[in-house]
N, C-alpha and C positions, 0 to 999 in steps of 0.2 A: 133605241132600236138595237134588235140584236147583232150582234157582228162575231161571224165565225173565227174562232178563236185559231192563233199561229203561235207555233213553238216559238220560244225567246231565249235566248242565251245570254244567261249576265255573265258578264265579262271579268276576268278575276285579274287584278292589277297584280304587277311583279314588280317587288321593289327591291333594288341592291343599295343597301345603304351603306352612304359614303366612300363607296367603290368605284373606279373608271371602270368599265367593262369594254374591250373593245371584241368586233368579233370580223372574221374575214369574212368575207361575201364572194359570194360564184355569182356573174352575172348573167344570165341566159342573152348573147348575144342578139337573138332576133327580137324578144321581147322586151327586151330592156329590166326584165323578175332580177331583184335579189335574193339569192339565197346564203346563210350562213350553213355554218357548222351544225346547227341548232336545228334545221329547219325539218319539217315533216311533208312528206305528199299522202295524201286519201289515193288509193289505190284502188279501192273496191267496194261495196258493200257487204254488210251483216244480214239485215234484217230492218223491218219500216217497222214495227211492232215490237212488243213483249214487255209491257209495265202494264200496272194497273192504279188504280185507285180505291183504296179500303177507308171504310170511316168506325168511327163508334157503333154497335148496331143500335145504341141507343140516343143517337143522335138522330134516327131515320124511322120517319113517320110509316110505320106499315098498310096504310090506306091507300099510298100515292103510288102509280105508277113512276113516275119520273121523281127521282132520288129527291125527296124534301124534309130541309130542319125541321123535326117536330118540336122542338120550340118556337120557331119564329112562324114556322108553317109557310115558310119560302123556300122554293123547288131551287136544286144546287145547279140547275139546268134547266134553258129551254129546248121543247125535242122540235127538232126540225123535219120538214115531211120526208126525207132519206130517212131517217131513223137515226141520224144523226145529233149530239148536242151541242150546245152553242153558252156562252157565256157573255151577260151585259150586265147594268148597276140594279137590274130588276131582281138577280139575282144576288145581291151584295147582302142582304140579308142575314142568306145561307151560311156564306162563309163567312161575314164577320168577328172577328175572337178567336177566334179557332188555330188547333197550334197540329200545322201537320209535317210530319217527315218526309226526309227523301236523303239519297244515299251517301249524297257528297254534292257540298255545294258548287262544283263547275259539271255537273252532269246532266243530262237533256231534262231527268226528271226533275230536278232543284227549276231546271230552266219555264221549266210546261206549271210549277206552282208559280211563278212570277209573273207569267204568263195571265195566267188564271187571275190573279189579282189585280194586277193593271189593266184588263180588260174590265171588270167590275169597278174598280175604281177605288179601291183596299191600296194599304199602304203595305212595304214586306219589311217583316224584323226578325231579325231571331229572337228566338224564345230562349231564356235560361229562366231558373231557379228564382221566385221570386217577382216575374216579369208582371207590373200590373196589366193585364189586358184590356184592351179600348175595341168595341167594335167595328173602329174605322182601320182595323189594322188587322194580314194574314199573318200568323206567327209562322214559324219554323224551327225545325231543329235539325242541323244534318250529321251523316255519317253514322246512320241508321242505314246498313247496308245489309244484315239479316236477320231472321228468322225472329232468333232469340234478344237480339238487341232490340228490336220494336217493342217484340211482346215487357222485356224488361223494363221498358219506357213508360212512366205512369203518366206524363205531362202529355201525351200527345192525343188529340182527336180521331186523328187518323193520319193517311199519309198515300204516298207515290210510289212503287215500289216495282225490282222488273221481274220479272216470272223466271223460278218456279216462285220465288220465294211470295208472290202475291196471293197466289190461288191457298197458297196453304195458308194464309191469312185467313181466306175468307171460306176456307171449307166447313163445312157443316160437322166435321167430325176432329176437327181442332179444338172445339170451344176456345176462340179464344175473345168475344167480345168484339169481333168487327164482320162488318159484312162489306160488302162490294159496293163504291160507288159509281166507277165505271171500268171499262178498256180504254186506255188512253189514247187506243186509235177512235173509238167512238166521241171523241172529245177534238183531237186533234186531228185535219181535216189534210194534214201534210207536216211532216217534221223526219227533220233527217236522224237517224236513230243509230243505230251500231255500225262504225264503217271498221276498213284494214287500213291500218295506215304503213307507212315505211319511211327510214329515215333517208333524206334526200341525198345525202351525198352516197348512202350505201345504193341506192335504188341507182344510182345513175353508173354505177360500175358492177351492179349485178345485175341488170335488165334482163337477162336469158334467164338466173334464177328466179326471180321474181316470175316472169310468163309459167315457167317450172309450176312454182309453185300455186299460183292464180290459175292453172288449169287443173291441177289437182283438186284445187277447194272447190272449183263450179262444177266440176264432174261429181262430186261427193253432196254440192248441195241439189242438184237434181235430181239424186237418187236420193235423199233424206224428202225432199216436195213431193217424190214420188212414191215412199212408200206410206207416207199420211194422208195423201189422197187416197190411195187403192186402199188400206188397211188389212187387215186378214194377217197371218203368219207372220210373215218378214214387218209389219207396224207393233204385235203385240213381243216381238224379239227384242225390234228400237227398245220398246220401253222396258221390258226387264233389263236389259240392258243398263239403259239409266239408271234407274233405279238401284244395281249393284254400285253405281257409283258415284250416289246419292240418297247416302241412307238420313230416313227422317221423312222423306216425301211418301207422297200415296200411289198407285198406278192411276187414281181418279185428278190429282192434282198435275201429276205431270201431263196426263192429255189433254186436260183445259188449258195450260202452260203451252202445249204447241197449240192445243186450237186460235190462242192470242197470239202466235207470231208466225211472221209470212217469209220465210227466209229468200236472199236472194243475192245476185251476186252485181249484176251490171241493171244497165236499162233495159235493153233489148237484145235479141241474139245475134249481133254482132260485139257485143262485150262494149258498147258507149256507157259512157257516165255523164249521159247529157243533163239527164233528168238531177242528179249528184249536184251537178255544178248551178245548177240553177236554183236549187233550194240552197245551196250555198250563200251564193247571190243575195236570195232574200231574206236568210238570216244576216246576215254582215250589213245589208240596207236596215235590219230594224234596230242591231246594235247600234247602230250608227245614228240613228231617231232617237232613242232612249237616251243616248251620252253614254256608253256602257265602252267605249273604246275607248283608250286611253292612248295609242298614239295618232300624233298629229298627222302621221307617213299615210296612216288608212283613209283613204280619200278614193279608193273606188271600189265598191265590192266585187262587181262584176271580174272585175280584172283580178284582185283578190282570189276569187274561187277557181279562175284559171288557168292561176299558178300553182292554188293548193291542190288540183285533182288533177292527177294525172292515169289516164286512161291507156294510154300507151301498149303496158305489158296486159291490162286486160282485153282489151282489142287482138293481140299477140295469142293471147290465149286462148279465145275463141273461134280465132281462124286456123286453129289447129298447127298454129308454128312451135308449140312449145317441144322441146327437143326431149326426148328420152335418154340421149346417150349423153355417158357423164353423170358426176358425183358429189352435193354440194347440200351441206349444210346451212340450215337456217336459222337464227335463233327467236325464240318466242318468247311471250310471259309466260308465266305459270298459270294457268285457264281454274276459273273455279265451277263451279257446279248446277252454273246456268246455265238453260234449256239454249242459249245461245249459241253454244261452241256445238252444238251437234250435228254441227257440216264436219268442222275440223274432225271432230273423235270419230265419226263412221268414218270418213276418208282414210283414217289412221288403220282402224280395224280394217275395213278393205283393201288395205295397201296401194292407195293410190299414190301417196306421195311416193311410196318403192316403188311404184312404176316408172316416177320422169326422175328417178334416181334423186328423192330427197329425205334427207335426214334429218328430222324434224330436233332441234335441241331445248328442253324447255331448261329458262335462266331464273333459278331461284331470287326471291325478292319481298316485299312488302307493295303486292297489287291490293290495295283494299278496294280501289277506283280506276276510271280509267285516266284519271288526273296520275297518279305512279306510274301507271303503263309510259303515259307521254314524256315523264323525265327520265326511264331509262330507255326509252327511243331515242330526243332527245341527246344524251348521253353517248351513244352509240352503244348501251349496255346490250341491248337486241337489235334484232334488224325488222322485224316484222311487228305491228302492236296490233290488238283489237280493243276499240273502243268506244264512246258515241260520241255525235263529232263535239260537241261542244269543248272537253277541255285542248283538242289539238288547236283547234281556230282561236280560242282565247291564249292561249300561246305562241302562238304563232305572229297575232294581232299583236295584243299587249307588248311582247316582246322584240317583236320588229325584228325575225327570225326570217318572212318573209315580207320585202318590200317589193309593192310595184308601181 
């Protein structure tokens, strides 16, 4: 029977070898939450969208509507009457053998091919040099994070990837030998995808910053919703825009890159993160099914996601308390040239953040993923990170950063 597939997050073990680590804990008096030094709060959201899935084009039978191996002649997907696809063992066919990418193995996309395969009932391996393939088993390779390291990839099938760099995968005027196998939101029926996170102990002594800044970015992503809806002038601007600063893409790839992503910032307009913490909840319930959690402390997800989101300053920000007067730097990653960060960069060109008096600082570094983002948060290297949720929750978990 078919069963609508859920994002999965494999949990990446942290191990100090042969070292005592001890760390100080802040305890939230009324909730009984530990937090160390270490610890991260979700903030906000990114976007519920923006990856895709690209395959061999000659892996895909050009008769079928609904994406099928033309070897095995088994559809990679059942369509569902939404328009939706779904993944069962009827489909194990498809993807048996098969070696596909994704960008870093603690990241939603690495998380959505595990996903994929445990739902069919495929075993997961990584693929290297050599690897005999079985077709009871999904290969992988990760840290295939762009353009040119894919295409440089001989071993792989195809792969996971998040937009822009997908569409230009499978453009028609790339030649590069792969076509589309789906939008990973047509696949994924719910999955938490690009949050803001911040580091705990900073968030709770810059609270007025942070609203600062969380109001700057939802004024910035409303006007960025709003001018790809309307289109006309001010959309074909966005995109030259982009495009000056990200060269290599097409004006055709970058608007299918936003037509796949739905930016956004809270649940509703009062700035809740209800809907955040509940798909928290239900990832942490299926790490927790899988065995994917490695400490024994993680014993309630619910309460978990609780701790980990905090709504606070976006609620502050929506109700219009965020103060203009006053002077205060932030620091950030270095943002690379996803279609992602295009709340942050308009907001910058329109000077929103100079409106509640913030100074945006980007902290040079080694972001290949959002797993680096979360160690020099973490760290206290920056104060603000973007990234999808899975490496901060596998850190946080693993590491018993947060207890509750």
């Amino acid at each position: 029977m078919n069963t609508k597939l859920i994002a999965v997050i494999v949990a990446a073990v942290i191990v100090v070898g042969g070292i005592a680590v001890y760390f100080a804990f802040n305890q939230d008096k009324t909730s009984g939450v530990k937090y160390d030094d270490k610890a991260i709060n979700a903030i906000g959201r990114m976007n519920n969208d923006g990856s895709g899935m690209f395959i061999d084009s000659d892996l895909l039978s050009p008769d079928e509507i609904i994406p099928t191996n033309v070897v095995t002649g088994i559809p990679f997907f059942t369509l569902l009457e939404d328009g939706s696809y779904a993944v069962s063992e009827e489909n194990k066919g498809a993807w048996g053998g098969l070696v596909f990418s994704d960008p870093e193995i603690h990241s939603i996309q690495h998380a959505q091919l595990v996903g994929i395969a445990k739902a069919i009932g495929l075993k997961v391996q990584e693929y290297t040099d050599g690897t005999q393939k079985k077709d009871d088993t999904l290969y992988y390779i990760s840290d295939l994070y762009t353009f040119d390291l894919i295409i440089g990839n001989d071993s792989i099938d195809g792969g996971i990837i998040w937009e822009p760099v997908h569409q230009k995968l499978i453009s028609d005027g790339e030649d590069t030998g792969y076509a589309e196998l789906s939008p990973t939101k047509r696949i994924f029926d719910w999955h938490i995808c690009s949050i803001i996170g911040a580091n705990h102990n900073w968030l709770e002594k810059n609270r007025d910053a942070v609203t600062k800044f969380l109001a700057a970015y939802s004024e910035a992503t409303d006007i960025v919703n709003e001018i790809i809806e309307e289109g006309g002038s001010r959309y074909e601007a966005m995109i030259e825009s982009i495009l000056e600063k990200a060269p290599g893409f097409t004006e055709e790839e970058i608007k299918n890159a936003l037509n796949n992503t739905t930016f956004l910032c809270a649940d509703d307009d009062k700035g809740s993160l209800s809907i955040l913490e509940k798909d928290v909840t239900r990832l942490g319930n299926y790490l927790k099914e899988v065995g994917m959690v490695t400490s024994e402390k993680f014993k309630d997800p619910k309460a978990f996601a609780k701790a980990f989101v905090d709504s606070g300053c976006m609620k502050d920000a929506y109700a219009g308390k965020a103060s203009k007067e006053g002077q205060v730097t932030i620091r950030l990653p270095e943002i690379n040239l996803s279609t992602a960060f295009l709340p942050l960069t308009t907001g910058e060109q329109l000077g929103l953040f100079e409106k509640y008096g913030i100074t945006l600082e980007y902290v040079k570094g080694e972001y290949t993923a959002g797993d680096d983002v979360v160690k020099y948060l973490m760290d206290g290297k920056i104060d603000i990170g973007f990234f999808g949720a899975p490496p901060p929750m596998e850190a946080m978990i693993n590491g018993e950063h947060i207890i509750v």
